[in-house]
C-alpha positions as CSV (number, residue, x, y, z in Angstrom):
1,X,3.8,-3.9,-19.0
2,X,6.5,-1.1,-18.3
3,X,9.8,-1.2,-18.7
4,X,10.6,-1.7,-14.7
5,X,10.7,-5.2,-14.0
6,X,10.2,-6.6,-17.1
7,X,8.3,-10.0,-16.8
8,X,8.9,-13.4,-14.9
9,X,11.2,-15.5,-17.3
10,X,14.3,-14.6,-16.0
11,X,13.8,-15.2,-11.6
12,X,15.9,-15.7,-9.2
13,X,15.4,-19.2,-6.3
14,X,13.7,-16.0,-4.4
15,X,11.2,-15.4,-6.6
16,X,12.8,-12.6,-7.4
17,X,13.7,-10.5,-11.1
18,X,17.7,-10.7,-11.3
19,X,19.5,-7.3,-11.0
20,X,19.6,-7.3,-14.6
21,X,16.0,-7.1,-15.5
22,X,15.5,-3.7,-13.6
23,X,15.7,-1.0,-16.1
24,X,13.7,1.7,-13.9
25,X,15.0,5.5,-14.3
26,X,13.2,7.3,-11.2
27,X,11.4,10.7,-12.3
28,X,12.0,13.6,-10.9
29,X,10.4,13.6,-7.0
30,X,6.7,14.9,-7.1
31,X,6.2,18.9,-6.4
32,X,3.9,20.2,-4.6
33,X,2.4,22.9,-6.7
34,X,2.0,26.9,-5.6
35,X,-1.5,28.2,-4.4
36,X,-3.8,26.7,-2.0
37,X,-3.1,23.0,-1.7
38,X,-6.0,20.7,-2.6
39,X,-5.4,17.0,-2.3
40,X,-7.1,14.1,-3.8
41,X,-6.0,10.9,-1.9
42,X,-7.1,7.7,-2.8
43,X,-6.7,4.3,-0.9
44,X,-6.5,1.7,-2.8
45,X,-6.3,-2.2,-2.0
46,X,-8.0,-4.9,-0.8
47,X,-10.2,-6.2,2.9
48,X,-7.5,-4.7,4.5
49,X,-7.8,-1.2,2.9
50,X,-11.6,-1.5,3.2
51,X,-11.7,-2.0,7.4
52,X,-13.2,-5.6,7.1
53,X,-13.6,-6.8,10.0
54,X,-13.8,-3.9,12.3
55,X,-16.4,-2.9,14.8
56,X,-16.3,0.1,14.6
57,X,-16.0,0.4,10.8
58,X,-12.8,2.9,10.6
59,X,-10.3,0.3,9.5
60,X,-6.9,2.1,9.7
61,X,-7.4,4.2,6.8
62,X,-10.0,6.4,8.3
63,X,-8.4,6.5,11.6
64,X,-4.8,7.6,10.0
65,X,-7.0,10.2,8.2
66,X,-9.0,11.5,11.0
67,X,-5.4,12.0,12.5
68,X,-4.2,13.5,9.8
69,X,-3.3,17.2,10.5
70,X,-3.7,19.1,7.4
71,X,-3.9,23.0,9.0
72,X,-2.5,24.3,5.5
73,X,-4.1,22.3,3.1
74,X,-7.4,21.1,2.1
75,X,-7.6,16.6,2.3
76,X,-10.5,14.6,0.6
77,X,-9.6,11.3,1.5
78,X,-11.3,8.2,-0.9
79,X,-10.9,4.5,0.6
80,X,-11.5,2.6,-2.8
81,X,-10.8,-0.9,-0.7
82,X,-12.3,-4.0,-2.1
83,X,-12.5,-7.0,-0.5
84,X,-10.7,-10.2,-2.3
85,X,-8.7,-7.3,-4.3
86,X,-5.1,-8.8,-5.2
87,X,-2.5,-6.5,-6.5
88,X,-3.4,-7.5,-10.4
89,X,-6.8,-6.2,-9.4
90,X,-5.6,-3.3,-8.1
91,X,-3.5,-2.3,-11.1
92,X,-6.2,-2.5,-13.4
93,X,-8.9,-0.8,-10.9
94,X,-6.7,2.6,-10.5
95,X,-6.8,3.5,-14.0
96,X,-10.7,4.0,-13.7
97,X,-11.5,4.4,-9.7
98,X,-8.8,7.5,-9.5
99,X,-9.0,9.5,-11.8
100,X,-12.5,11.2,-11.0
101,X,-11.5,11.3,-7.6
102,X,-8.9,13.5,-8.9
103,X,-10.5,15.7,-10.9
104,X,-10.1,19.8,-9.5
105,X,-7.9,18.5,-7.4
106,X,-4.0,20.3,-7.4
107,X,-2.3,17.0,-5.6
108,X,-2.8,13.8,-6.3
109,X,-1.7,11.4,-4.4
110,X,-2.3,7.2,-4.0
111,X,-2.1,5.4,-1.5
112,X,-1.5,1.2,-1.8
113,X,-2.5,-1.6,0.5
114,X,-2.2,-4.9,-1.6
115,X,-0.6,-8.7,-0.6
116,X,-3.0,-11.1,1.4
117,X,-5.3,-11.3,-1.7
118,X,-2.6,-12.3,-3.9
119,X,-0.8,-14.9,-1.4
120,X,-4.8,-16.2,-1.2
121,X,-5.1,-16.9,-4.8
122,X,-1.5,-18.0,-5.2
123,X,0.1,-14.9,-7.3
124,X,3.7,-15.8,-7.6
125,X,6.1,-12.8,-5.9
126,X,7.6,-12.1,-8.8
127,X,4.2,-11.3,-10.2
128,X,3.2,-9.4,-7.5
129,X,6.2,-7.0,-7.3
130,X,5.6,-6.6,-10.9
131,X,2.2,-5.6,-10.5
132,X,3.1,-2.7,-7.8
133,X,6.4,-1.9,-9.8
134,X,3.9,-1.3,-12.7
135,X,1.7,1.1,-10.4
136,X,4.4,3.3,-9.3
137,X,6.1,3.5,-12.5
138,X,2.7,4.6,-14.2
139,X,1.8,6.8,-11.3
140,X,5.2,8.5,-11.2
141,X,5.3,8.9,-14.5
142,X,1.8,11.2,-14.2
143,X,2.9,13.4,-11.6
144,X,0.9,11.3,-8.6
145,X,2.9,10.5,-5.4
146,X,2.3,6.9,-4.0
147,X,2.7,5.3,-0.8
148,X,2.6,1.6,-0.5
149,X,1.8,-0.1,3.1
150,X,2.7,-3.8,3.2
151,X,0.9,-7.3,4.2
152,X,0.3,-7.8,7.8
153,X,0.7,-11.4,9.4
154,X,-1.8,-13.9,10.0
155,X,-2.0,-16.7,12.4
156,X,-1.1,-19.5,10.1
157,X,2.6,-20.1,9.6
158,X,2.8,-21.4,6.2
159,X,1.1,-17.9,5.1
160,X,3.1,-16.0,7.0
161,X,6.5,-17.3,5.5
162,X,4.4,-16.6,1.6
163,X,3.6,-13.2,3.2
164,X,6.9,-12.0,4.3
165,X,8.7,-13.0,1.5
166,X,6.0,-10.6,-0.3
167,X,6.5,-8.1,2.1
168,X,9.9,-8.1,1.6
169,X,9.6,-7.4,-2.1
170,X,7.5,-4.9,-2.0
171,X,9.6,-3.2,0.3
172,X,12.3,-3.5,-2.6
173,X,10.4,-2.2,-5.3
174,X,9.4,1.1,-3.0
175,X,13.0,0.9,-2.2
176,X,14.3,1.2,-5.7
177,X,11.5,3.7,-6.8
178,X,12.4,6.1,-3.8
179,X,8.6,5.5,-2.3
180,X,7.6,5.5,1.0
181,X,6.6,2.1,2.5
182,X,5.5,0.5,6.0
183,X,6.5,-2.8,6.8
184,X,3.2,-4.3,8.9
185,X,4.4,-7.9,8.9
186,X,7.5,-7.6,11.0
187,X,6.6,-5.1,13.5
188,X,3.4,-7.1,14.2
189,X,4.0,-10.7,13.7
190,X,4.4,-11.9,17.3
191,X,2.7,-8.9,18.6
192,X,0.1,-10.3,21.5
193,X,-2.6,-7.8,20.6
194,X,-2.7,-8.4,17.2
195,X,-2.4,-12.2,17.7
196,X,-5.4,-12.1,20.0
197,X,-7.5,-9.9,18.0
198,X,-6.9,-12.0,14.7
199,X,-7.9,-14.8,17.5
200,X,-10.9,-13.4,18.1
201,X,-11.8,-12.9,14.1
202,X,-11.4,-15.2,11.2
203,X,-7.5,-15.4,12.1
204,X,-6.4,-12.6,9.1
205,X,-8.2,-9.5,9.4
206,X,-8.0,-7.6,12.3
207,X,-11.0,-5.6,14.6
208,X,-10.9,-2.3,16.0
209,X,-7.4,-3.1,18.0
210,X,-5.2,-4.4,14.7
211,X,-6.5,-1.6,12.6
212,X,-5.5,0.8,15.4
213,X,-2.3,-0.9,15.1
214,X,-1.6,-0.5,11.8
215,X,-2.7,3.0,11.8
216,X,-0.2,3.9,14.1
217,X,2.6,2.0,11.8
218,X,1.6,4.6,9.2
219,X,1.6,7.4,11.0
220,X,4.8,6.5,12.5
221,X,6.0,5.5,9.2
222,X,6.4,8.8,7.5
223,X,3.2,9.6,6.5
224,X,2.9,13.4,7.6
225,X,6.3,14.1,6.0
226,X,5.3,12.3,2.8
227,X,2.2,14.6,2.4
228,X,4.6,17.6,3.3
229,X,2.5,18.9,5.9
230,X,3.2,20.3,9.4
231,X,2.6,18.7,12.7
């Protein structure tokens, strides 16, 4: 455990670490070295991260890098999705998926999709948000740059109230660490295409039309400036 929201015993009727628990110092913003830029980014996460569900088996991740433009720099893109990943999963699986992908490479960066998995097997919130705040402290901390792309809604109401009380905060801890982070819940919960394509699935991942959807949230959502690159 790190030293940035130190454990559960002290929670707010939120769920949430009081004020006085956060002890987080944010490093120094991530540089992008001289010399031809080679970047290592990894996707890590859950169903989500890993296109379940999709026809046409691009999930958002590849379509937000296949429309990435990265004139001035070279990209290797790694999805490292898992499906039934929950964030405590995904804290432990960086440590050893990552690194190799990283290895020559002059930027690394890390790229986290985590949430439905840990509403699924009843992860309390402030668990969760300790588990990202853990991944982005360590990450920072190592000179990687992370960006974090929240929980999307499902059709079931009692979920989505777990889900955007998660999605809130993780949109706190990125808040309070300076990294970037897409809200999927609010923009699509309501949203008549991604209603009817969870419809016409198992009613939480999406097909081709949702993960186009969320790709475009990312995109939209500061993803080209984040990997300081033109266009």
């Amino acid at each position: 455990m790190t030293t940035s929201e130190r454990g559960s015993s002290h929670v707010s009727s939120e769920g949430r670490p009081g004020p006085a628990e956060i002890e987080y110092t944010p490093s120094p913003d991530f540089q992008v070295q001289e010399g031809p830029r080679d970047i290592g980014l990894c996707f890590l996460g859950d169903g989500f991260v890993a296109g379940y569900g999709d026809p046409k088996a691009l999930g958002w991740v590849s379509r937000v890098v296949g429309r990435t433009a990265a004139e001035d720099a070279t990209l290797t893109a790694y999805n490292l999705g898992v499906r039934g990943s929950s964030s405590a999963d995904a804290m432990t699986r960086w440590r050893v998926e990552c690194p190799p992908r990283w290895v020559g490479r002059s930027e690394r960066r890390l790229v986290i999709g985590v949430g439905a998995e840990d509403v699924a097997q009843g992860i309390t919130t402030a668990r969760s948000r300790l588990n990202l705040a853990n991944i982005l402290d360590e990450a920072s901390s190592t000179g990687i740059a992370s960006f974090v792309v929240g929980p999307t809604p499902t059709l079931d109401a009692e979920v989505n109230e777990r889900l955007r009380v998660l999605a809130d905060a993780q949109a706190d801890v990125c808040q309070r660490r300076g990294v970037p982070h897409v809200d999927c819940f609010a923009p699509l919960q309501g949203h008549d295409q991604w209603q009817s394509d969870l419809a016409a699935g198992d009613t939480v991942h999406p097909g081709q039309a949702g993960y186009g959807l969320i790709a475009w949230l990312v995109l939209n959502g500061g993803w080209q400036p984040w990997l300081r690159l033109d266009g």
